[in-house]
N, C-alpha and C positions, 0 to 999 in steps of 0.2 A: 838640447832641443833639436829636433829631428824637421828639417826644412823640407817641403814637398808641393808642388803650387798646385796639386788637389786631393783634398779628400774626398772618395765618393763614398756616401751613405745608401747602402742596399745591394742586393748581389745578385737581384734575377735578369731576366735577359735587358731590361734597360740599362743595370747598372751595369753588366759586361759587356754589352756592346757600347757603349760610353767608355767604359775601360780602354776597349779596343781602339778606339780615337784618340787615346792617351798614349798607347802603344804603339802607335802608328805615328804619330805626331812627335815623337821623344817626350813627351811629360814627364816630371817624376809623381808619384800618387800613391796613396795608400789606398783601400776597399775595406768598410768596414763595416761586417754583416754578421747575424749570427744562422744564417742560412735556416731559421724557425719558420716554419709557415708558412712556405715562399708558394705563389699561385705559381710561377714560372715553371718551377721543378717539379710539381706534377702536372700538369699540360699535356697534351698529345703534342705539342710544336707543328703543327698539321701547320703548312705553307700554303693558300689557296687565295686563287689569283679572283674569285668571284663568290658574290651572295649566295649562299646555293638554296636559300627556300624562296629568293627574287630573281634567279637567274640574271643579276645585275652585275656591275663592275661597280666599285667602293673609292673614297676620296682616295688621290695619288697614289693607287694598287698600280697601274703599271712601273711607276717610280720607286715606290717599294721594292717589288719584286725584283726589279734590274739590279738596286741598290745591295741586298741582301746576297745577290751571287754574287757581286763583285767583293763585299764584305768577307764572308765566305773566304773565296780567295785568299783574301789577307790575311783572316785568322791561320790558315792551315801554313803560312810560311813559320809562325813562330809554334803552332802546335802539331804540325807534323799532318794533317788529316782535315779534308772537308766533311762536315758532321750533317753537310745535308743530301739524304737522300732523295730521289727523282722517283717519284710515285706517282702517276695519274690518280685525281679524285675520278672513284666512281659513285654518279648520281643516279642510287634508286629510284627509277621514276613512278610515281604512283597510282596516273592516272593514263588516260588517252591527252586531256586536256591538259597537262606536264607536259606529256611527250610531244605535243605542237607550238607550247609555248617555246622549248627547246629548242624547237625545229628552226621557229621563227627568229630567235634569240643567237642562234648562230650565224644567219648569216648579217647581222649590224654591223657596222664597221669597227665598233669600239671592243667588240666579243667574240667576233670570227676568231681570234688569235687563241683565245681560252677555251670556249666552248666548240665540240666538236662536232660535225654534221654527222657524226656515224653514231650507230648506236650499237652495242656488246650485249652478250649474254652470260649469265657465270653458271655454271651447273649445280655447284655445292649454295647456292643463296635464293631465297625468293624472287622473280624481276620479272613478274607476269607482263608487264610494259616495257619491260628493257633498260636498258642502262646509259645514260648519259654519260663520256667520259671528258672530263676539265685538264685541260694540255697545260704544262707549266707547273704541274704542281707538285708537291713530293712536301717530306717533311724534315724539322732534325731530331738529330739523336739526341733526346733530350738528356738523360742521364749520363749519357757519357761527356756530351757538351758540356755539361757543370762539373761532373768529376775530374774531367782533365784540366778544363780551363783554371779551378780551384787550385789542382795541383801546379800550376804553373806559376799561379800567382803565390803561391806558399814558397815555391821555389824559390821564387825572387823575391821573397819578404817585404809582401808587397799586400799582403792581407795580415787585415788585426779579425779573428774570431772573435765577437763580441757583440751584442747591442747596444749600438750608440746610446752615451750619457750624454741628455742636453745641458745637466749640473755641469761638465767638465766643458761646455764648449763658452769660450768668449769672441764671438763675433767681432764686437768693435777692434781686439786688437789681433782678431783672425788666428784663434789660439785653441788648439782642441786637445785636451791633459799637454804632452810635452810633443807635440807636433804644430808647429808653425806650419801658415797653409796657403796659398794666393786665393784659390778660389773651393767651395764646397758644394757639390750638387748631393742634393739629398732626391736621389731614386729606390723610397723605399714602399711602392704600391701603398696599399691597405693602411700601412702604419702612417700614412701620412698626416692622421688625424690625432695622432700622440705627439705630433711634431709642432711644439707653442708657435715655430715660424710661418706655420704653412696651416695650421689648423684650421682654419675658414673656407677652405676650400671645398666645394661642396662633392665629394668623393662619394659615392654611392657604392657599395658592394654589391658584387654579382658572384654569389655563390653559386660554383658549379662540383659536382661527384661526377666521378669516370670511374668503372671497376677494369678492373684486371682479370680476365678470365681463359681458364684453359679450353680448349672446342676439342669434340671428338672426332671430329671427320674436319682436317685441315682446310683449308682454301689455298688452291695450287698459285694461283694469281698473286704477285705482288702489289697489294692493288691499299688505296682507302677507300674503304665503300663508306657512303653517307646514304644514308635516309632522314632520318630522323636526328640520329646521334653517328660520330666519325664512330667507323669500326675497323681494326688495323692491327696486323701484329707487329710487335713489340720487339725492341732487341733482345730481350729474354726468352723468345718463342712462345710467350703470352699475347695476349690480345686483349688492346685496348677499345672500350666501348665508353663513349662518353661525348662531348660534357652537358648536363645540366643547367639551367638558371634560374636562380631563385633570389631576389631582391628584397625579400623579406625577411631571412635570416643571414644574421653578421657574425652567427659564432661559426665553428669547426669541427662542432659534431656534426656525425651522421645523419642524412636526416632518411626513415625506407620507405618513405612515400618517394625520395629519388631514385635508389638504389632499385626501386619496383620500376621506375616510369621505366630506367636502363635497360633493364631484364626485359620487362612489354616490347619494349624497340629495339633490341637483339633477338629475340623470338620473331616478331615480324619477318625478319630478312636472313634469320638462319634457324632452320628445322632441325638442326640435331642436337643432342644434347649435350652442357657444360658444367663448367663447376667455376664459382665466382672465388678467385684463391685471395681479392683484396680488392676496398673501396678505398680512394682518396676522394679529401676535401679540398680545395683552394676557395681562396676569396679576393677577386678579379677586382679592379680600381678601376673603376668608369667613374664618367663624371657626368654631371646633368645634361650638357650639352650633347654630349659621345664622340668629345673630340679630348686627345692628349692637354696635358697645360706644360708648358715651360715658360722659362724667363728665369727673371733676376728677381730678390726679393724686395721692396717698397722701402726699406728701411735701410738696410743691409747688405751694400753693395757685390763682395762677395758671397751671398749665399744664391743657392740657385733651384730649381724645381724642373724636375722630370718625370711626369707621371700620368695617371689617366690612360694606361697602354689597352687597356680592355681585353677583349678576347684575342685578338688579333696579336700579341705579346711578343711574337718573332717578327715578324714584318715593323708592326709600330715601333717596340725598342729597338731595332735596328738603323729607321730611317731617321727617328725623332733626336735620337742618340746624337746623330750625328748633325741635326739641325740646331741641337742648341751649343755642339761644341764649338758649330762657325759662330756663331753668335755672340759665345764667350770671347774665342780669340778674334777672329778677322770680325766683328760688329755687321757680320751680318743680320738685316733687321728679322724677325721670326713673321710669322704669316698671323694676320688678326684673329683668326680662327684657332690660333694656338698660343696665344701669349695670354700670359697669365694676370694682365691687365684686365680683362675681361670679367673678370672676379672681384676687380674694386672700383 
């Protein structure tokens, strides 16, 4: 019997930044995911510190954001490498009436820091109004974040490849096949509704598509342009255009009434021509409210729930991660807008 005081159930950015509070903290733990279908891993990871169709600031975004570069930090002592890059969002503005609301939206107290009073031009992109540009922002490497991170935890035998059997788990005596365990936080998005513990939750899917595409005439700027949809080239020297929402469909095919809407809103804001080399699906875990849930489970002292990341998936699994880890060890209490009391 193999002794560990957690197993975490899921592998995208909630469950490795959770991880990472296990590795930070000396835990011992296993990770047990079969890396299927995961929204995280196709993500742009786009880090932005403001609403950009409200020009507004979002619950605890300055807190996040701080949080996430000192996290950052910490990952790169054991993996060698900070995986976020510093990108300015730029905001296509659309109109005259964008471009004053912007004006006026800079100088607030709470958004002077993000939003910035100047405004750019880019030559290779449409921006008859000009371009708003959002300070603090940039994104991470998402594919190489999970590749390496994954290889690290393989290293250290520290990951089971697999999707969680709720046959083999027994709770009452905290027994999962031949792993004894103190505590189990199940951060598995989407699947949270195949989960008998947790399956009441009312989890809403937000399917989103992103393509992958090659451009003929580059953009010299390292920049995210938004308009409509992030537009942004990729570690690959492809460029991602995306994401979609769609709350109507729950499966993972394609749907090309999206894969059109994409293409409409990358023509908007670049005139030269492409070639789409690849569409992803993800399907995003929100929940009715639009806030995370964690906590403990009502029955089942060690089990535990982290979920509900939404689109925002590098910022929330990052700061949420870390709120229910105080929670488990030091009993700090969770915020009522996040406990998962709220649900029964």
């Amino acid at each position: 019997m193999k002794n560990v005081d957690y197993i975490v159930v899921g592998g995208g950015f909630a469950g490795l930044f959770f991880v990472h509070q296990l590795i930070k903290n000396n835990k011992s733990f296993v990770l047990v995911s079969d890396r299927i279908s995961s929204a995280s891993e196709v993500s742009g990871g786009v880090v932005n510190p403001i609403v950009l169709h409200k020009f507004t600031s979002f619950w605890l975004g300055d807190e996040q954001v701080q949080f996430l570069q000192q996290t950052l930090i910490e990952i790169q002592q054991y993996l060698g490498k900070n995986y976020f890059e510093a990108m300015p969002v730029h905001r296509i503005l659309s109109d005259e009436n964008e471009k004053q609301t912007w004006i006026i939206k800079s100088k607030s107290e709470d958004l002077s820091t993000y939003i910035s009073n100047q405004f750019t031009q880019m030559n290779a992109i449409n921006n008859q109004f000009g371009i708003g540009v959002v300070q603090h922002s940039g994104r991470l490497s998402v594919h190489t974040f999970f590749k390496e991170f994954y290889q690290f935890l393989q290293d250290s035998n520290s990951y089971i490849q697999e999707s969680f059997d709720f046959n083999e788990l027994n709770p009452s005596k905290k027994i999962y096949k031949d792993i004894s365990y103190k505590h189990l936080v199940f951060a598995e998005g989407i699947r949270v509704k195949d989960n008998p513990y947790f399956s009441y939750l009312p989890i809403i899917p937000s399917k989103g598509h992103h393509l992958s595409v090659s451009i003929s005439n580059p953009i010299s700027e390292k920049v995210i342009l938004k308009k409509k949809h992030f537009f942004f080239q990729m570690e690959n020297g492809q460029y991602y255009v995306g994401g979609t929402f769609d709350r109507n469909s729950t499966d993972l095919q394609v749907m090309e009434t999206s894969v059109q809407e994409l293409k409409k809103s990358l023509e908007e804001i670049y005139p030269y021509s492409y070639l789409v080399e690849d569409v992803e699906v993800g399907l995003r875990p929100t929940l009715t409210d639009r806030r995370p849930t964690l906590g403990v489970h009502h029955e089942y002292e060690s089990l535990f729930i982290l979920n509900g990341m939404g689109t925002r998936g590098v910022l929330n699994g990052c700061y949420f991660a870390n709120e229910l880890y105080q929670f488990i060890e030091n009993h700090q209490p969770l915020l009522p807008e996040l406990d998962i009391k709220r649900f029964r």
